[in-house]
LONU-682874 format. One record per residue: residue number from 1; x, y, z of N, C-alpha, C in turn. Coordinates in Angstrom, 3 decimals. Layout:
<atoms>
<roke = NUM | n_x = X | n_y = Y | n_z = Z | ca_x = X | ca_y = Y | ca_z = Z | c_x = X | c_y = Y | c_z = Z>;
...
</atoms>
This chain:
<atoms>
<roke = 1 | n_x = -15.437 | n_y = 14.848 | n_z = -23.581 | ca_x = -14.611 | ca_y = 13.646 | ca_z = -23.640 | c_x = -15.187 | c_y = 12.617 | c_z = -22.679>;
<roke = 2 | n_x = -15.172 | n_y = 10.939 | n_z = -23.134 | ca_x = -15.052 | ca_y = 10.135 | ca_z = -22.568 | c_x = -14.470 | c_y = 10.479 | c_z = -21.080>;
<roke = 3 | n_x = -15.120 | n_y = 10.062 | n_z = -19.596 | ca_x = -14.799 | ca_y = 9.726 | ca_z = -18.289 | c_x = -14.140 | c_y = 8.547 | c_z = -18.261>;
<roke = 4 | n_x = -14.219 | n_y = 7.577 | n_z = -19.151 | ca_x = -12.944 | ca_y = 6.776 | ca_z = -19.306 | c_x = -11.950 | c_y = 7.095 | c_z = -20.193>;
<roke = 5 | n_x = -11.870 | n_y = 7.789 | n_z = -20.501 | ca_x = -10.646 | ca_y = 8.495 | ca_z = -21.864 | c_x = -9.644 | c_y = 9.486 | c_z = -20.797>;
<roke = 6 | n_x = -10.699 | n_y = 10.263 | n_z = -19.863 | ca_x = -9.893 | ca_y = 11.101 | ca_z = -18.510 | c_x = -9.396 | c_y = 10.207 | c_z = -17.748>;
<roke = 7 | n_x = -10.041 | n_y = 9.040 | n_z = -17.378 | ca_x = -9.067 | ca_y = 8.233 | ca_z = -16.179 | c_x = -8.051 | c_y = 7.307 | c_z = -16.639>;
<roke = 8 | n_x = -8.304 | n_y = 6.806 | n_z = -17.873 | ca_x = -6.906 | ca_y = 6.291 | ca_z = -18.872 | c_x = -5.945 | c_y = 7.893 | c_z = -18.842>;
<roke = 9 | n_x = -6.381 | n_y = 8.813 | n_z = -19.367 | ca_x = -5.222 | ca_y = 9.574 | ca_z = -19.447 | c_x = -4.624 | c_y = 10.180 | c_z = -18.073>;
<roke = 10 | n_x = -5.499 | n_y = 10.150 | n_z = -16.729 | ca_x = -4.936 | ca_y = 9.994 | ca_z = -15.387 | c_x = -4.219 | c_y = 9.236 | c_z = -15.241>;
<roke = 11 | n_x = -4.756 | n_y = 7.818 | n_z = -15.241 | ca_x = -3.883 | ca_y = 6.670 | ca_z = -15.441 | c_x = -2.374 | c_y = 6.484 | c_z = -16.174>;
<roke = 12 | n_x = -2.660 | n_y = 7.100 | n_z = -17.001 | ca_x = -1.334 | ca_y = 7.234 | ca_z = -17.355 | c_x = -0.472 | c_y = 8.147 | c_z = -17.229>;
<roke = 13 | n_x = -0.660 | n_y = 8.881 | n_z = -16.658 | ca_x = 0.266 | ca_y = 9.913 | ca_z = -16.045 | c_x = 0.517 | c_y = 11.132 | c_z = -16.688>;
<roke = 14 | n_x = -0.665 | n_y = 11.679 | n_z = -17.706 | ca_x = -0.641 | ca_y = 12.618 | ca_z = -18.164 | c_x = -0.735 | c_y = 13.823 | c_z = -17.463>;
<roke = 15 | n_x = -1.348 | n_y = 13.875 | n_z = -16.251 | ca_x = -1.817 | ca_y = 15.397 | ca_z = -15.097 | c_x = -0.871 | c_y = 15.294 | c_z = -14.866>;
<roke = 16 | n_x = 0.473 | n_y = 14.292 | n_z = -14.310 | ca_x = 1.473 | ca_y = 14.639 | ca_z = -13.047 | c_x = 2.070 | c_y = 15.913 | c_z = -13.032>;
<roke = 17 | n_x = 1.879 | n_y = 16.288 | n_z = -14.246 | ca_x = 3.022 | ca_y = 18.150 | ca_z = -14.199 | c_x = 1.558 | c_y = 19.179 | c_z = -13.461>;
<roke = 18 | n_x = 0.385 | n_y = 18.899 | n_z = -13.468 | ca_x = -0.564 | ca_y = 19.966 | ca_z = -13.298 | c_x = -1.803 | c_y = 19.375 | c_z = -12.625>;
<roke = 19 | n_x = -1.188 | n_y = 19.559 | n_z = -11.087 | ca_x = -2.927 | ca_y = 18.916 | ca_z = -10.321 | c_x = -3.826 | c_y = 20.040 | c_z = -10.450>;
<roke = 20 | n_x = -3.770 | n_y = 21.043 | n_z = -10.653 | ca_x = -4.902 | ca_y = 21.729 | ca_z = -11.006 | c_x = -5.864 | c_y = 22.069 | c_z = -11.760>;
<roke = 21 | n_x = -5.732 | n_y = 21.220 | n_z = -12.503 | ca_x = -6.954 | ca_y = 20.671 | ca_z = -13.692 | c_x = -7.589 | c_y = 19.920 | c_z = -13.153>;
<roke = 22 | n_x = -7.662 | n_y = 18.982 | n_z = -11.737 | ca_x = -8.426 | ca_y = 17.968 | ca_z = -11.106 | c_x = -9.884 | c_y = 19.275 | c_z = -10.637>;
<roke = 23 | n_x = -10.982 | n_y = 18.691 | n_z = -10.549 | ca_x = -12.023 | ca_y = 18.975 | ca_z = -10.276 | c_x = -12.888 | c_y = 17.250 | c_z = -9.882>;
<roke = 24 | n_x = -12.898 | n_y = 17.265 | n_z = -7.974 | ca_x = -14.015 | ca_y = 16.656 | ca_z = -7.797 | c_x = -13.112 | c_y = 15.042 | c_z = -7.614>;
<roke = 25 | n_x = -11.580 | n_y = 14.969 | n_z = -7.503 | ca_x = -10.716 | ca_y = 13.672 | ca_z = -7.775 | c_x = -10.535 | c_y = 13.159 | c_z = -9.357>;
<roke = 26 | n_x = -11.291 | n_y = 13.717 | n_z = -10.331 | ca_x = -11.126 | ca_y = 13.516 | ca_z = -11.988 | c_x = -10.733 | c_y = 15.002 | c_z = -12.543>;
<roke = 27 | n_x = -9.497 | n_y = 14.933 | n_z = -13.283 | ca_x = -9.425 | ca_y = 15.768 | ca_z = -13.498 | c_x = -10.330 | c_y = 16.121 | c_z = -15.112>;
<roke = 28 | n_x = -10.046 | n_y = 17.849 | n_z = -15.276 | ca_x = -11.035 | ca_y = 18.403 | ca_z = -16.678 | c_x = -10.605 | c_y = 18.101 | c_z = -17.939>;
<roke = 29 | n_x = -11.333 | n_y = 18.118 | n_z = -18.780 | ca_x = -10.704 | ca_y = 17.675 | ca_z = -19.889 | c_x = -9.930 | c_y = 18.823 | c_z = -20.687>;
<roke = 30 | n_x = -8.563 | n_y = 18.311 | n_z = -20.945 | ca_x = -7.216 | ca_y = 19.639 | ca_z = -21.335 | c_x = -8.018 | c_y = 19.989 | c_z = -22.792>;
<roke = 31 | n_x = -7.703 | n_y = 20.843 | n_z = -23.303 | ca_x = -8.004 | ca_y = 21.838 | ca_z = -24.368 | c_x = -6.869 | c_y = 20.753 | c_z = -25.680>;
<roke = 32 | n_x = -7.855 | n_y = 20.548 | n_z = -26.473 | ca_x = -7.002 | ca_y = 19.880 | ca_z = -27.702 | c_x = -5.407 | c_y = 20.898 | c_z = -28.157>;
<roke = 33 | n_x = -5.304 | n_y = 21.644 | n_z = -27.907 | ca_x = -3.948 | ca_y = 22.361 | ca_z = -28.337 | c_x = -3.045 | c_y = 21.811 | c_z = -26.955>;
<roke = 34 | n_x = -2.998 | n_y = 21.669 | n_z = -25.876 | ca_x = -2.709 | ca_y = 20.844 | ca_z = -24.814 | c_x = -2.199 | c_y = 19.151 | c_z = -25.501>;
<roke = 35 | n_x = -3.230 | n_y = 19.111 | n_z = -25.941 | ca_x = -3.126 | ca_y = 17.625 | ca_z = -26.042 | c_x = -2.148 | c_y = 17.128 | c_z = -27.303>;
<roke = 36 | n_x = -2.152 | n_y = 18.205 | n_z = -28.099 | ca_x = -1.279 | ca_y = 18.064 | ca_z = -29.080 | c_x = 0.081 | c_y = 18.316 | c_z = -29.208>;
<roke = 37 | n_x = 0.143 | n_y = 19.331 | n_z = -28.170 | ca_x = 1.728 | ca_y = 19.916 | ca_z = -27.719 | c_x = 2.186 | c_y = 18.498 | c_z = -27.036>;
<roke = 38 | n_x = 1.596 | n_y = 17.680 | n_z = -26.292 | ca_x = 2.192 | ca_y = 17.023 | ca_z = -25.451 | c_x = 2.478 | c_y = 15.602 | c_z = -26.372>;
<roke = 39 | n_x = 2.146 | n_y = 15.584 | n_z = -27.384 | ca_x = 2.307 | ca_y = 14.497 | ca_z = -28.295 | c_x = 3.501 | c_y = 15.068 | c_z = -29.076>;
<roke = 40 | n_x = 4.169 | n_y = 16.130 | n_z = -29.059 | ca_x = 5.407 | ca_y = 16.428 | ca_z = -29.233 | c_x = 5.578 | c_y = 16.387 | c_z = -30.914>;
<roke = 41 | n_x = 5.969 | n_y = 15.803 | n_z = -31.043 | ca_x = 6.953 | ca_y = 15.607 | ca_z = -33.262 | c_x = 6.255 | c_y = 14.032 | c_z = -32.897>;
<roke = 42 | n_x = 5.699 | n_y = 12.946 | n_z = -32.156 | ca_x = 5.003 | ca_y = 12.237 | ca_z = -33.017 | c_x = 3.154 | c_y = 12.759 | c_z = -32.858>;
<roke = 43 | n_x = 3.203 | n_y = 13.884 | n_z = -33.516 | ca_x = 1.520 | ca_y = 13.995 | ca_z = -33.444 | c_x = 2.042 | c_y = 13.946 | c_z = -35.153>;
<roke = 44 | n_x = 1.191 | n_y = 13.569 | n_z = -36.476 | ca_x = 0.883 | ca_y = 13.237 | ca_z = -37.400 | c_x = 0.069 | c_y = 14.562 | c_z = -38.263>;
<roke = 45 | n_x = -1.644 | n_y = 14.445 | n_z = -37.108 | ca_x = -2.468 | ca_y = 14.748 | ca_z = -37.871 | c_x = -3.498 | c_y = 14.258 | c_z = -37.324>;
<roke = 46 | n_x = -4.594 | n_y = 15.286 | n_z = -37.678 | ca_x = -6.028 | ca_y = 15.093 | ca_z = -37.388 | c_x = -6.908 | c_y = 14.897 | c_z = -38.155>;
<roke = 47 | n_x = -8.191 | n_y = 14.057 | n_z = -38.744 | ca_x = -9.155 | ca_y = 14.211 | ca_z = -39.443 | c_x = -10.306 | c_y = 13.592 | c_z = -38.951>;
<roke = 48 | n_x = -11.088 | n_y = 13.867 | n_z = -39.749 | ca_x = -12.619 | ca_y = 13.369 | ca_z = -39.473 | c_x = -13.316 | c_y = 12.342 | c_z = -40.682>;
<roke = 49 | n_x = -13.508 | n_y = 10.871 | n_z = -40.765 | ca_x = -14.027 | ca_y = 10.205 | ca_z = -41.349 | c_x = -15.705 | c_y = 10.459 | c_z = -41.530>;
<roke = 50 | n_x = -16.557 | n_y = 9.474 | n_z = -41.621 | ca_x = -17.711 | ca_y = 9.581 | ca_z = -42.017 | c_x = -18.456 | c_y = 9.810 | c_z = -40.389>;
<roke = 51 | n_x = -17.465 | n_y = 9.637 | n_z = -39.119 | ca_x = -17.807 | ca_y = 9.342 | ca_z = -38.060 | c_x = -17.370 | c_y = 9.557 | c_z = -37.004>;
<roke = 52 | n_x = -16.296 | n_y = 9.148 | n_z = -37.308 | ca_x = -15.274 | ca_y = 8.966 | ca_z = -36.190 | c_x = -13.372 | c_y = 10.456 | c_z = -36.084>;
<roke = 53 | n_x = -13.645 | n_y = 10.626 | n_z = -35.309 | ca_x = -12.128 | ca_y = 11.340 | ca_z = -35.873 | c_x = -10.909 | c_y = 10.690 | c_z = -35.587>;
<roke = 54 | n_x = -9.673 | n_y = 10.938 | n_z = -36.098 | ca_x = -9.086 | ca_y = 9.940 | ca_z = -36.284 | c_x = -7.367 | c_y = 10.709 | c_z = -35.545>;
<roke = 55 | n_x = -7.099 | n_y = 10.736 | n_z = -34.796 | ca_x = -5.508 | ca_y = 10.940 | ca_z = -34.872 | c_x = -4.342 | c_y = 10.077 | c_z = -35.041>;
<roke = 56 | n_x = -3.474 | n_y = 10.711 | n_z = -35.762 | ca_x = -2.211 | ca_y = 9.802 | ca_z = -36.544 | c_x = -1.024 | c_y = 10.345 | c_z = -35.750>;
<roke = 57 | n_x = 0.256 | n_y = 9.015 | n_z = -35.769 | ca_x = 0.930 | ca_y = 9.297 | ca_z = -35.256 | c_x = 2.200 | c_y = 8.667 | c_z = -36.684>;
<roke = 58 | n_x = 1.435 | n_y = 8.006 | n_z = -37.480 | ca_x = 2.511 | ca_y = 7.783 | ca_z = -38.427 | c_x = 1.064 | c_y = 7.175 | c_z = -39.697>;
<roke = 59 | n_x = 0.870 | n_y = 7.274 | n_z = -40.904 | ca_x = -0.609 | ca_y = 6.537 | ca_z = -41.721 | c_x = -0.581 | c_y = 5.296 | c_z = -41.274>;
<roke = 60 | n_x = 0.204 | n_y = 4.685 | n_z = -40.883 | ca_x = -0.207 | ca_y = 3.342 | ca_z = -40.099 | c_x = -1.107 | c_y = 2.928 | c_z = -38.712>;
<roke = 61 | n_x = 0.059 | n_y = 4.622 | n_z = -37.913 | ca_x = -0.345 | ca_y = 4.336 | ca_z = -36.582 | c_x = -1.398 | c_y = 5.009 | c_z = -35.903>;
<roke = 62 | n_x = -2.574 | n_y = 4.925 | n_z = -35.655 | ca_x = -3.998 | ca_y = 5.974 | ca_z = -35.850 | c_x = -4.699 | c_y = 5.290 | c_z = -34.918>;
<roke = 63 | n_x = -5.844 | n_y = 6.374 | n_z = -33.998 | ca_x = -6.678 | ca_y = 6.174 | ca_z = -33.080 | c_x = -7.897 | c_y = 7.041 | c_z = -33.068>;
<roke = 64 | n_x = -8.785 | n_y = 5.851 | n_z = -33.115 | ca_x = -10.342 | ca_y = 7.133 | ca_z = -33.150 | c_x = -10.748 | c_y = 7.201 | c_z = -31.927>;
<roke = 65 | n_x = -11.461 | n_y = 8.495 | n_z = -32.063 | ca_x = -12.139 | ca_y = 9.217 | ca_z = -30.891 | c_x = -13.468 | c_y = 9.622 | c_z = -31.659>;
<roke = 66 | n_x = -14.635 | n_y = 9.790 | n_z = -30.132 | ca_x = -15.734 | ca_y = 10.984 | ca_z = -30.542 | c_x = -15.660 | c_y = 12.038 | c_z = -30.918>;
<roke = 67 | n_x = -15.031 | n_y = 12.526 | n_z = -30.516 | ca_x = -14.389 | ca_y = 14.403 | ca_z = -30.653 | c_x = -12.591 | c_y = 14.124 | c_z = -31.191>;
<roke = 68 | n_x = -12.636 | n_y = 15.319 | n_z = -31.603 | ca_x = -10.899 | ca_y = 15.444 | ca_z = -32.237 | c_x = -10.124 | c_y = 15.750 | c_z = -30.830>;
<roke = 69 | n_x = -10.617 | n_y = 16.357 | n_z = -29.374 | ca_x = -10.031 | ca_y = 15.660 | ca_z = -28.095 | c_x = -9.677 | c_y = 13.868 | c_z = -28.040>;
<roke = 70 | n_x = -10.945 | n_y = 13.699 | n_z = -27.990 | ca_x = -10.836 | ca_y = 12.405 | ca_z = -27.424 | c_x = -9.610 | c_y = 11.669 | c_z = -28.167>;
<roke = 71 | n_x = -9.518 | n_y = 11.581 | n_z = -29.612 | ca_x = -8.937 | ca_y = 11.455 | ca_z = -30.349 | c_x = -7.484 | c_y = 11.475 | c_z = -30.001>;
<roke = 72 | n_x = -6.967 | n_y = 12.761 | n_z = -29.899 | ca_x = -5.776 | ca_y = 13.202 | ca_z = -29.891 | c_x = -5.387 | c_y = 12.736 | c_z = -28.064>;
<roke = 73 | n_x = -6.376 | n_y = 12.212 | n_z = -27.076 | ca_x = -6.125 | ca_y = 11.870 | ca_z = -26.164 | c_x = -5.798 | c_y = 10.348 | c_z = -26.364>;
<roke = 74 | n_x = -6.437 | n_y = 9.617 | n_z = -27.126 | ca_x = -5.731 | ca_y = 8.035 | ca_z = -27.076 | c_x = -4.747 | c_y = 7.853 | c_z = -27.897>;
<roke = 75 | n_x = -4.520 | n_y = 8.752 | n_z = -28.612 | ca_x = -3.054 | ca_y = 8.883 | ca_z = -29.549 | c_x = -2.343 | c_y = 8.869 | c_z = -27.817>;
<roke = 76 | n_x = -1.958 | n_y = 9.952 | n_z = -27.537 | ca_x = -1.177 | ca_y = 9.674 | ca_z = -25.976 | c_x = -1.399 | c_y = 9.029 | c_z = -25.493>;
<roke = 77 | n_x = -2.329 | n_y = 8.258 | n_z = -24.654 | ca_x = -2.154 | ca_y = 6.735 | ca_z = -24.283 | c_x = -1.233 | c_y = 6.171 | c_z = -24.964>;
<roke = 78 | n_x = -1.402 | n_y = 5.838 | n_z = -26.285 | ca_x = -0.929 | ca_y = 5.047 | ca_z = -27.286 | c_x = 0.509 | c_y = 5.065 | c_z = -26.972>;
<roke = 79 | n_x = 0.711 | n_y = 6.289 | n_z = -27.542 | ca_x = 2.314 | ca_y = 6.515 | ca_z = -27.558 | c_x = 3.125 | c_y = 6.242 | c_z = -26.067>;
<roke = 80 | n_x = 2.439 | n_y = 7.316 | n_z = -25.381 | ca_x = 3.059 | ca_y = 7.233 | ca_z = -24.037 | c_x = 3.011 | c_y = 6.466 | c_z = -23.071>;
<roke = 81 | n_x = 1.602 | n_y = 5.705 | n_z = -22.843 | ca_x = 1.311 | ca_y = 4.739 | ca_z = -21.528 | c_x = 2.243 | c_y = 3.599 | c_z = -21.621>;
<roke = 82 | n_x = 2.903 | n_y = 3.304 | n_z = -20.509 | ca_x = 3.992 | ca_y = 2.482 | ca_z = -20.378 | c_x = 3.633 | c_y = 1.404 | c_z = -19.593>;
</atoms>
């Protein structure tokens, strides 16, 4: 994953339940089943275009990533960053 995809999701307050994923002041990148639990009943869905992967939070509401992490990590931004 993106080192800016980890400090947006620092940034937004995704670690606060678990400083022990920090390694080094950045924390590691959570395991996509992590990332999906925490997107709760609005996670959608995952796929992969010609390129890009894509997570949904409604067919409207969708965010690409490099990896189906990264992915499912700016879906949370999305939803959650306040």
């Amino acid at each position: 994953m993106n080192p800016k995809v980890l400090k947006k999701l620092r940034d937004a307050g995704f670690f606060k339940e678990d400083k022990s994923q920090f390694f080094g002041g950045m924390p590691s990148e959570p395991h996509l089943e992590t990332l999906v639990a925490a997107c709760k009943d609005d996670f959608f869905g995952l796929r992969k275009n010609e390129k890009r992967w894509m997570a949904f939070h409604t067919p409207e509401k969708s965010v690409s990533g490099d990896t189906p992490s990264e992915a499912v990590a700016l879906l949370w931004i999305k939803l959650y960053d306040k």
